[in-house]
C-alpha positions as CSV (number, residue, x, y, z in Angstrom):
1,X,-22.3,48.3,6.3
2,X,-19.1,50.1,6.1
3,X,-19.2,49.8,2.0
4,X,-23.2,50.5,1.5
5,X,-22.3,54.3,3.6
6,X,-19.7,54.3,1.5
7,X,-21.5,53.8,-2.1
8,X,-24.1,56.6,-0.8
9,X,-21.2,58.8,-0.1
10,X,-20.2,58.2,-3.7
11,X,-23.2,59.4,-5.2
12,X,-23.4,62.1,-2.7
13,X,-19.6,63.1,-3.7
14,X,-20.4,62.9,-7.4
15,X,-23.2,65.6,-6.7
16,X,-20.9,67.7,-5.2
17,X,-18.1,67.9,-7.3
18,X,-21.0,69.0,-10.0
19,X,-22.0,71.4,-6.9
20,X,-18.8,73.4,-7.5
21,X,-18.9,74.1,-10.4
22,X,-22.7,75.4,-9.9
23,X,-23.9,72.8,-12.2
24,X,-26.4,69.6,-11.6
25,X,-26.6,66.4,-13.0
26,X,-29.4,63.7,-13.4
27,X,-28.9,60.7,-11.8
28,X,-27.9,58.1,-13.9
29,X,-25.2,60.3,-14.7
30,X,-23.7,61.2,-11.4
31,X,-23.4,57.2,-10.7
32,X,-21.8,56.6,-14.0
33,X,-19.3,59.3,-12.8
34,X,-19.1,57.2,-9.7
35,X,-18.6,54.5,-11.1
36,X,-15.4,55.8,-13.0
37,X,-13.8,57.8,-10.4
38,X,-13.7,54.0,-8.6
39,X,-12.4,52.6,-12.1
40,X,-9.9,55.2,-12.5
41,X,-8.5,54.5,-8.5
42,X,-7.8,50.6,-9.6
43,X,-5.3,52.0,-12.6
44,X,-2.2,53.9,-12.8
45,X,-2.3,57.6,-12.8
46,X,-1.6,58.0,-16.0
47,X,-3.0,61.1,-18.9
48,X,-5.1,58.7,-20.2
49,X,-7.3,58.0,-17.6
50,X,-7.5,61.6,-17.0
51,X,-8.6,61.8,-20.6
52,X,-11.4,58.8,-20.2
53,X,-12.1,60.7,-17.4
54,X,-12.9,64.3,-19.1
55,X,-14.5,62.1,-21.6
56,X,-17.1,61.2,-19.1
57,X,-17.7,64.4,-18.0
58,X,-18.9,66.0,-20.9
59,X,-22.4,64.5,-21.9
60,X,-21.9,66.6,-25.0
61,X,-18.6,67.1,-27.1
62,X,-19.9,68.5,-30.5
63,X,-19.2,72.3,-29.0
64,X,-16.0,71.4,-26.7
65,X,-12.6,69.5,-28.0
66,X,-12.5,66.1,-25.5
67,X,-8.7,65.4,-24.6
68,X,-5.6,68.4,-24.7
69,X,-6.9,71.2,-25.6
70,X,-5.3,73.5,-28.8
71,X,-5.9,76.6,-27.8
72,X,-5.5,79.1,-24.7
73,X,-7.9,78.9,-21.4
74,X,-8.3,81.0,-18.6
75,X,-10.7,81.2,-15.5
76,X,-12.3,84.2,-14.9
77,X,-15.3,86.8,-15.8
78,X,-15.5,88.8,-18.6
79,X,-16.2,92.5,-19.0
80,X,-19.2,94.3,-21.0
81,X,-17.6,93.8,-24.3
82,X,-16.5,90.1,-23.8
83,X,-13.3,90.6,-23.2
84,X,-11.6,88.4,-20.9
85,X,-10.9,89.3,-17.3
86,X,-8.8,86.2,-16.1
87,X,-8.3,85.1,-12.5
88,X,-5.9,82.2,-13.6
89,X,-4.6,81.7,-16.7
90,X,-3.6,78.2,-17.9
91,X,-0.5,76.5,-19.6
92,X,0.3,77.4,-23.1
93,X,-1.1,75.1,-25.0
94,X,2.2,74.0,-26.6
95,X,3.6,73.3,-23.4
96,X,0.7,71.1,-22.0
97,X,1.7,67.8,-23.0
98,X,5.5,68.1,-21.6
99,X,3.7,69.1,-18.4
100,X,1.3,66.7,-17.5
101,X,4.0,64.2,-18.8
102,X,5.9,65.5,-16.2
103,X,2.8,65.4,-13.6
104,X,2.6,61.8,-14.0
105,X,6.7,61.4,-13.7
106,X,6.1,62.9,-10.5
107,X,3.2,61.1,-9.3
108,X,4.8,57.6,-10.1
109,X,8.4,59.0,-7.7
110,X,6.4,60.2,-4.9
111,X,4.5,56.9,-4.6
112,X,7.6,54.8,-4.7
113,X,9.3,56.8,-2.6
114,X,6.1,56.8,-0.2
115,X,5.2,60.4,0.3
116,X,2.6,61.3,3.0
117,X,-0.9,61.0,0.8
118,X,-2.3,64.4,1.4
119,X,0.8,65.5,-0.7
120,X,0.9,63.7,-3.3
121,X,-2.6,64.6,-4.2
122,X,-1.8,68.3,-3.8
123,X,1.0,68.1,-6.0
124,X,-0.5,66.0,-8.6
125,X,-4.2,67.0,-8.4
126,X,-3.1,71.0,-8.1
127,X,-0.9,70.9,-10.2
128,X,-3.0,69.2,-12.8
129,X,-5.7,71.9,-12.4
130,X,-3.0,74.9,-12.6
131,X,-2.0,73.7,-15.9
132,X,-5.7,73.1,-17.3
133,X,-5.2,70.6,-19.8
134,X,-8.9,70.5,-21.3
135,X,-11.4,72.7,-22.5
136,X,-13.6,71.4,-20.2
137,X,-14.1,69.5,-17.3
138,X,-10.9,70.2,-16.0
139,X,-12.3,70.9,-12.4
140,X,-14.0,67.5,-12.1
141,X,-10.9,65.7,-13.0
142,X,-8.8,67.5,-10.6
143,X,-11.0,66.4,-8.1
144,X,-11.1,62.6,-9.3
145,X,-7.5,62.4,-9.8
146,X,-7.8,63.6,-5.6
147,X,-9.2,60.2,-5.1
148,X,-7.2,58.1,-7.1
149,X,-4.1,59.5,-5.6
150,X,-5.1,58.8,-2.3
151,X,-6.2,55.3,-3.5
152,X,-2.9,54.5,-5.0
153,X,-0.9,56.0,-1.8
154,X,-2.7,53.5,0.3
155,X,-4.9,56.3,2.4
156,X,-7.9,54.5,1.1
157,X,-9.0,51.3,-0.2
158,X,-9.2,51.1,-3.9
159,X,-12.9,50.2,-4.3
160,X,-14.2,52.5,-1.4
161,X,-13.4,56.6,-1.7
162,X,-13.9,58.7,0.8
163,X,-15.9,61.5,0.0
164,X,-13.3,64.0,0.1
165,X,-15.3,66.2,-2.8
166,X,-18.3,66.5,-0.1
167,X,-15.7,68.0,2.4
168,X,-14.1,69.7,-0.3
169,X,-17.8,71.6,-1.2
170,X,-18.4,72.2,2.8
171,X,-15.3,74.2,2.9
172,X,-15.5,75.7,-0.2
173,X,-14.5,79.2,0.7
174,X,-11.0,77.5,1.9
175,X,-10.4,75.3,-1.1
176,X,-11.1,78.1,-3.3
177,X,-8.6,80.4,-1.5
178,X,-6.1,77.6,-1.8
179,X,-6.9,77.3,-5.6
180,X,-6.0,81.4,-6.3
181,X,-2.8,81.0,-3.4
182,X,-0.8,80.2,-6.6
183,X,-2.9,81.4,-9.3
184,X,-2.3,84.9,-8.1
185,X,1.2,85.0,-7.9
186,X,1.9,83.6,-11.1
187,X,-0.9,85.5,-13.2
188,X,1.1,89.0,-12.9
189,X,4.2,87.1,-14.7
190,X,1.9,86.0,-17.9
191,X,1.9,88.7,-20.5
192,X,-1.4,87.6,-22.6
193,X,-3.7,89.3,-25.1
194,X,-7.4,88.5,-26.2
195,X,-8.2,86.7,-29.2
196,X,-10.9,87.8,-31.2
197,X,-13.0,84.9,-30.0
198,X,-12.8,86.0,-26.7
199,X,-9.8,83.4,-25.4
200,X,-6.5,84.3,-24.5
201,X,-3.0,84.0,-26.1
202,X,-0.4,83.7,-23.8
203,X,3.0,85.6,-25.3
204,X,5.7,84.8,-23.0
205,X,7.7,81.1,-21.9
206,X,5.4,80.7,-18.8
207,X,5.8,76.8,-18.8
208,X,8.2,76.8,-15.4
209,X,5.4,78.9,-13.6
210,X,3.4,75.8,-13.5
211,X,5.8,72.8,-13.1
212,X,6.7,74.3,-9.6
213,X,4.7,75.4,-7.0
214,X,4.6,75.4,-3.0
215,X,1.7,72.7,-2.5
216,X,1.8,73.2,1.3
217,X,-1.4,74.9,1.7
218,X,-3.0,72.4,-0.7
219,X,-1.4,69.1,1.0
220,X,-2.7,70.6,4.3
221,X,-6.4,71.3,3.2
222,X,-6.7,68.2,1.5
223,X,-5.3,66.7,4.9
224,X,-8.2,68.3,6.8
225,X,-10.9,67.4,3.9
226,X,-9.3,63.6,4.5
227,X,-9.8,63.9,8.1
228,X,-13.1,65.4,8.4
229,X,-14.1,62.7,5.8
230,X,-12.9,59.7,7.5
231,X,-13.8,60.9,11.1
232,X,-17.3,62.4,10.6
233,X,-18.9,61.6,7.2
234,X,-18.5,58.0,7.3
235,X,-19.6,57.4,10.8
236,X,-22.3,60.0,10.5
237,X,-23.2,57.6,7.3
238,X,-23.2,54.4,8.9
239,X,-25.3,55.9,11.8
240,X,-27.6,56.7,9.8
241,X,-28.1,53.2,7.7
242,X,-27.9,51.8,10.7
243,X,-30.8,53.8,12.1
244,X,-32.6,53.1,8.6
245,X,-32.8,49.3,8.6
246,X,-33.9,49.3,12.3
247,X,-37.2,51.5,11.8
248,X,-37.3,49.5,8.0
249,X,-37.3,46.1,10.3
250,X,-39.8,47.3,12.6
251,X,-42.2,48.9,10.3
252,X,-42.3,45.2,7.8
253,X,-42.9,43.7,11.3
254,X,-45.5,45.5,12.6
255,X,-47.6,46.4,9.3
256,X,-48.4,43.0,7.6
257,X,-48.0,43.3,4.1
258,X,-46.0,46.4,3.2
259,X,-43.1,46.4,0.4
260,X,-39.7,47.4,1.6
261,X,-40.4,50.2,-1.7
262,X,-43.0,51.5,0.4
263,X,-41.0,51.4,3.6
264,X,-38.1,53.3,1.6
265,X,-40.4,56.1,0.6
266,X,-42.5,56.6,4.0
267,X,-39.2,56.9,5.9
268,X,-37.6,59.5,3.4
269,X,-40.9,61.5,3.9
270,X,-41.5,61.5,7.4
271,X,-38.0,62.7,8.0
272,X,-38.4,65.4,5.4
273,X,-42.0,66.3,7.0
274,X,-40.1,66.9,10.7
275,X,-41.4,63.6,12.1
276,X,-45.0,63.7,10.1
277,X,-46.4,61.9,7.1
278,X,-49.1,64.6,6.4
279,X,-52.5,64.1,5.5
280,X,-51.3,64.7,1.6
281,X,-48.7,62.2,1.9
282,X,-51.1,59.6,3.5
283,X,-53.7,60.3,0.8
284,X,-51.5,60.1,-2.3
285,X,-49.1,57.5,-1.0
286,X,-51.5,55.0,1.3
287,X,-55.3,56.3,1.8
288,X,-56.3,52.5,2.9
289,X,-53.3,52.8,5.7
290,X,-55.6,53.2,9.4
291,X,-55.1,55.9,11.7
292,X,-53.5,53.3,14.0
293,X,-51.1,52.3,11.4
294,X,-49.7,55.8,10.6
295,X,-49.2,56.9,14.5
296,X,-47.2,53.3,14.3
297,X,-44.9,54.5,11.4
298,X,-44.0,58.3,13.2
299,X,-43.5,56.6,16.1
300,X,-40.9,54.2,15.0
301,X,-39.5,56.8,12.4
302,X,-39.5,59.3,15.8
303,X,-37.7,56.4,18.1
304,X,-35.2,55.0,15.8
305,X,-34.1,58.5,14.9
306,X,-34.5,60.5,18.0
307,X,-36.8,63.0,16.4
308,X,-39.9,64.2,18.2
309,X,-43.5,63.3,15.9
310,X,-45.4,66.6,14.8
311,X,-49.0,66.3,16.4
312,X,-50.7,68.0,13.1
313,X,-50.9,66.6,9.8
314,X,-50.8,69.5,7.5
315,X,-52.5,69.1,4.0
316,X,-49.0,69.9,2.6
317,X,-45.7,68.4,3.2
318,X,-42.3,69.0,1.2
319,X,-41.6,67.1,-2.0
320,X,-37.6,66.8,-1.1
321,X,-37.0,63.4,-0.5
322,X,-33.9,62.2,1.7
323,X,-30.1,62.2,-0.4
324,X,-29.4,59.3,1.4
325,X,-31.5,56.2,0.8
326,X,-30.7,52.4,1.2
């Protein structure tokens, strides 16, 4: 049970590292990024993964360079003409390699040495993300490489991640605050100019600016995020499933006939419909089903979730189904 709530959380964690960057994905694709955040916690941190791993983000690299980027980057807004107005700026771009060589280094001393977990992620996550290694995707990798260095300092089990991007996305006001601590106090020490593509050219030795930094409001977010995870999200998860196979059981029992599919998609919409299945639902999804049969289904739905059944059936019902599903 413990590792079916945890491959919901997954997908729910892909979603919401896409969430932060205001951007959706299909399906498919969020599990394939599952799937390799999961691959990436069973091998050493290492620039290559983090490179299979930007690979994977982008769905489409004919307009963005996949692996170090050549060039400047900087995050921000931009004024009326396109110029750019830069909240952080990254590493040089000469400078990037020696840096996340250095990143890894680091990452491979503080797990021998065995540093609390929530610290080596800041340091090796943050400090990935400050130096912005990639044109693109840089954000989602940050947050993978979370996972894997939690994985690899024994906080979680390889083959089951927390969903620490979920927590990360409910406090997102805190995590980006954490994100400028450092960006604003080394962003008055760049001297930079625009390019006439609308990037930025860094003009001074700013490589030192991102090799240290004081990761102790990152190590103690991430520390929260961990917490909150483990603690709430999990449990909440398992409570749930557990709940879910106990109305699924009783509805198979008491309806003779019905596929589990069925079950799955009756259960999502009387949730969704605040304890109804609607007289929409009922005609589009099962107009044979008696009235009998459909006070039976909101009445287990109602007991097994301790929800109280709407008494009208409106012609219209919500077309969200449930996140979660078995």
């Amino acid at each position: 049970m413990v590792r079916r709530a945890a491959a919901f959380l997954l997908l729910k964690d892909s979603q919401s590292s896409w969430a932060i960057e205001s951007e959706t994905a299909p399906r498919d694709r969020l599990e394939r990024w599952g799937r390799a955040m999961v691959a990436a916690c069973h091998k050493p941190i290492s620039l290559d993964v983090m490179v299979r791993l930007q690979e994977e983000v982008l769905a489409d690299a004919r307009f963005v360079r996949q692996g170090l980027r050549d060039d400047g980057v900087f995050v921000g807004g931009r004024g009326k003409n396109g110029e750019p107005i830069p909240d952080h700026i990254g590493a040089k771009a000469a400078d990037v390699s020696a840096l996340m060589t250095d990143i890894v280094a680091a990452s491979e001393v503080m797990l021998k040495n065995g540093v609390p977990p929530a610290a080596v992620a800041s340091a090796i996550a943050f400090g990935m993300v400050y130096v912005h290694p990639f044109q693109d995707g840089n954000g989602r990798v940050h947050r993978a490489l979370i996972h894997q260095a939690l994985a690899h300092s024994q906080a979680v089990p390889l083959d089951m991640p927390v969903p620490i991007t979920s927590r990360i996305l409910a406090n997102l006001d805190r995590y980006r605050q954490v994100l400028e601590c450092h960006s604003s106090v080394i962003l008055p020490h760049i001297s930079w100019r625009p390019t006439i593509d609308g990037n930025v050219d860094v003009l001074n030795d700013t490589a030192d600016l991102y090799r240290y930094f004081d990761a102790t409001p990152h190590a103690s977010f991430l520390d929260d995020c961990l917490k909150e995870a483990i603690e709430c999200d999990l449990p909440n998860e398992i409570d749930w499933l557990t709940r879910y196979d106990a109305a699924a059981k009783r509805i198979a029992a008491g309806i003779d006939g019905i596929p589990s599919r069925l079950i799955d998609t009756l259960i999502g919409v009387i949730l969704n419909n605040e304890g109804a299945l609607g007289r929409g639902k009922r005609k589009k999804l099962v107009p044979e089903m008696t009235d009998e049969e459909v006070t039976f289904l909101e009445e287990v739905v109602a007991e097994e979730f301790d929800i109280s059944p709407r008494e009208e059936h409106p012609e219209e019902d919500t077309e969200n189904m449930l996140t979660s599903a078995p």
